[in-house]
C-alpha positions in Angstrom: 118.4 108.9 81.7 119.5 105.6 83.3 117.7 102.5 83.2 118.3 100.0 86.3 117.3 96.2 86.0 117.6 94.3 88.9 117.1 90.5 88.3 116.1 88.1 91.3 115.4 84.2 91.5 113.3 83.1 94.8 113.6 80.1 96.7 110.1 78.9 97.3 106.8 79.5 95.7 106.7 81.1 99.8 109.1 83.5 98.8 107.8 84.5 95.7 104.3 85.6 97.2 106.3 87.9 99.5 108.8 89.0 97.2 105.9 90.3 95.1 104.1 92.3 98.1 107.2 93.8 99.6 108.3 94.6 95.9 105.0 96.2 95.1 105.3 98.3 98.0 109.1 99.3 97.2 107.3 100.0 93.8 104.3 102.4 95.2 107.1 104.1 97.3 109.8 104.6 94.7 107.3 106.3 92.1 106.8 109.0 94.3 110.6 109.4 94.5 112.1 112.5 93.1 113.8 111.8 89.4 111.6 108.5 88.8 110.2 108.3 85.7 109.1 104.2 85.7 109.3 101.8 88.1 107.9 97.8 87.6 108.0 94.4 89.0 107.9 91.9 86.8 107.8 88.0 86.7 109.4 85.8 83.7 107.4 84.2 81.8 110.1 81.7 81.0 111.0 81.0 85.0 108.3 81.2 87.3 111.0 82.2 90.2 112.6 84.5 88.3 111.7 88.4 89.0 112.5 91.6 87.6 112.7 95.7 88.7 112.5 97.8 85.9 113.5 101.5 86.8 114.0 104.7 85.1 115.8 107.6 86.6 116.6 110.7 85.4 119.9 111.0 86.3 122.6 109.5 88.8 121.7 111.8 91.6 117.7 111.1 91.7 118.8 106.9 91.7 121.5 107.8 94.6 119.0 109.2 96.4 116.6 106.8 96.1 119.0 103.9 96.9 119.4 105.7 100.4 115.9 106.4 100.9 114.0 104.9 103.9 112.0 102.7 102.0 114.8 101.2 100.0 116.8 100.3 102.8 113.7 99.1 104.8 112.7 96.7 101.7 115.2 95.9 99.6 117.6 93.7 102.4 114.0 92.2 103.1 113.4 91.1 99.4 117.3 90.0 99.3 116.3 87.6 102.1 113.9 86.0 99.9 116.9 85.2 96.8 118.6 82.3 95.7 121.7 84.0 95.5 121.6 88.0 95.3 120.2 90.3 93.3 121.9 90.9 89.7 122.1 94.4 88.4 122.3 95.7 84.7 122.2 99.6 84.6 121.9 101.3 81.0 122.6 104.7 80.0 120.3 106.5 77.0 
């Protein structure tokens, strides 16, 4: 199983508001994705521009494919556009 957490900051309260539509529809989207076993958006609770995927795959082929899928190449550069500075990644293996 892998866990994938991709950690965001926004740069408006603007951005936010669309970051959290577009990411709810990369959410809807990715749970029907072959291999997915949970997939969240979250925001901090400690920094309001501060936002979180939380993904479980079960194994490095079902995340492959969904990182080429349509909707994660549609969404994901769209939600990029939204950052501070990038998106950072931490990917666990259990």
């Amino acid at each position: 199983m892998i866990r994938l957490n991709a950690f965001f900051q926004v740069k408006t309260d603007g951005d936010k508001l669309k970051a959290i539509e577009l990411g709810n529809e990369l959410v809807a989207e990715s749970l029907k994705d072959n291999g997915c076993v949970s997939y969240g958006l979250f925001t901090s609770t400690t920094r309001h521009d501060v936002l979180m995927f939380c993904e479980t795959w079960t194994d490095q082929a079902s995340l492959a494919a969904h990182m080429d899928s349509t909707h994660f190449k549609r969404i994901v550069p769209l939600i990029e556009a939204l950052t501070a500075n990038g998106m950072k990644l931490e990917k666990f293996e259990f």
